[in-house]
FIDRENRO-632779 format. One record per residue (C-alpha): residue in one letter; x, y, z; residue number from 1. Coordinates in steps of 0.5 Angstrom, whole numbers, plus 500, padded with zeros to 3 digits. Example, Ala and Ser with C-alpha at 12.3 -4.5 7.8 and 13.67 -1.06 7.14 Angstrom:
# residues 2
A, 525, 491, 516, 1
S, 527, 498, 514, 2
# end
This chain:
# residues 90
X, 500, 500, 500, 1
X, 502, 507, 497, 2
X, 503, 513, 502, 3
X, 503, 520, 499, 4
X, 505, 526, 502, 5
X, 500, 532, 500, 6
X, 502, 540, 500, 7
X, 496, 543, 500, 8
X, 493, 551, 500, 9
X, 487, 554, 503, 10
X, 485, 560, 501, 11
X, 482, 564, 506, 12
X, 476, 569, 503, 13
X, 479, 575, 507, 14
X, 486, 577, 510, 15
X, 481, 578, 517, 16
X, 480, 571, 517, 17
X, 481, 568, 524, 18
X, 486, 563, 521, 19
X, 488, 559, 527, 20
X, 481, 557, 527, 21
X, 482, 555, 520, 22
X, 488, 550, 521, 23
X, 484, 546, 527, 24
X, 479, 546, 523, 25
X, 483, 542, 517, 26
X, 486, 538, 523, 27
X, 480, 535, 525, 28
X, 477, 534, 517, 29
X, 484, 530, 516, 30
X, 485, 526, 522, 31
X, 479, 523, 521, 32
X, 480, 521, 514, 33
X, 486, 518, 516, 34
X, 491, 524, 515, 35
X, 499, 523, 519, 36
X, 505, 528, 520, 37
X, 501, 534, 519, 38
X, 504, 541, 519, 39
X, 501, 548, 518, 40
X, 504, 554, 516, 41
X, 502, 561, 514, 42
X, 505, 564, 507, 43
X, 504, 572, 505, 44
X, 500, 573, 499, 45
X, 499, 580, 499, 46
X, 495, 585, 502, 47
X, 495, 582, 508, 48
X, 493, 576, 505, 49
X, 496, 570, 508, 50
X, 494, 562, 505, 51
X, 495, 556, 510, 52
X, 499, 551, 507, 53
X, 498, 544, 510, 54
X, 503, 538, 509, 55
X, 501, 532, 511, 56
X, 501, 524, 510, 57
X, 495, 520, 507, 58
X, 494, 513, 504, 59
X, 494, 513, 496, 60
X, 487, 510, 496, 61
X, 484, 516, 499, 62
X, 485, 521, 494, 63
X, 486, 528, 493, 64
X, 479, 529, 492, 65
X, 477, 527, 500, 66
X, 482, 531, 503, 67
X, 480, 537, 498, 68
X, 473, 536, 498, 69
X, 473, 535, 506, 70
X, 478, 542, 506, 71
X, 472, 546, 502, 72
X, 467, 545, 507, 73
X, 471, 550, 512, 74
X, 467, 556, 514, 75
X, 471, 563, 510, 76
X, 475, 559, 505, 77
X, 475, 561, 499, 78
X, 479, 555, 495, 79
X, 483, 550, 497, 80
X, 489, 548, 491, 81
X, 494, 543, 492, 82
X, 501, 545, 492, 83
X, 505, 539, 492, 84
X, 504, 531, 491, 85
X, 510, 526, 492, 86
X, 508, 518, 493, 87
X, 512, 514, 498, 88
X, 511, 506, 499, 89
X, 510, 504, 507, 90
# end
């Protein structure tokens, strides 16, 4: 079985978005969905604009579109995009 390590950017829709709210919100979707290793860091855009870019460990038979769909659902976020996507085998 295939684990892959996904980087992915979640777009808040104002730069006044309570961040932090948003990274535990995305941890608890992940852990659910079976996520390992996840990590978050706040990326400048502009104008005080900020992205959350969230690394983490899912098994290949997952999907992108779980975690992508499941990240879609947090109140205040306008998209979410993956960043990176590098298969490791377990």
């Amino acid at each position: 079985m295939a684990i892959v390590t996904l980087i992915i950017k979640i777009m808040p829709d104002s730069p006044s978005t309570d961040l932090h709210a948003i990274q535990s919100h995305a941890r608890q979707l992940l852990e659910k969905e079976g996520a390992k290793n996840l990590s978050f860091e706040e990326k400048p855009i502009a104008f005080g604009l900020k992205a959350v870019m969230v690394k983490f460990d899912l098994p290949e038979e997952k999907g992108t579109e779980t975690a992508e769909n499941k990240l879609g659902t947090i109140p205040h976020v306008s998209s979410v995009t993956i960043e990176d996507y590098r298969r490791a085998f377990g």
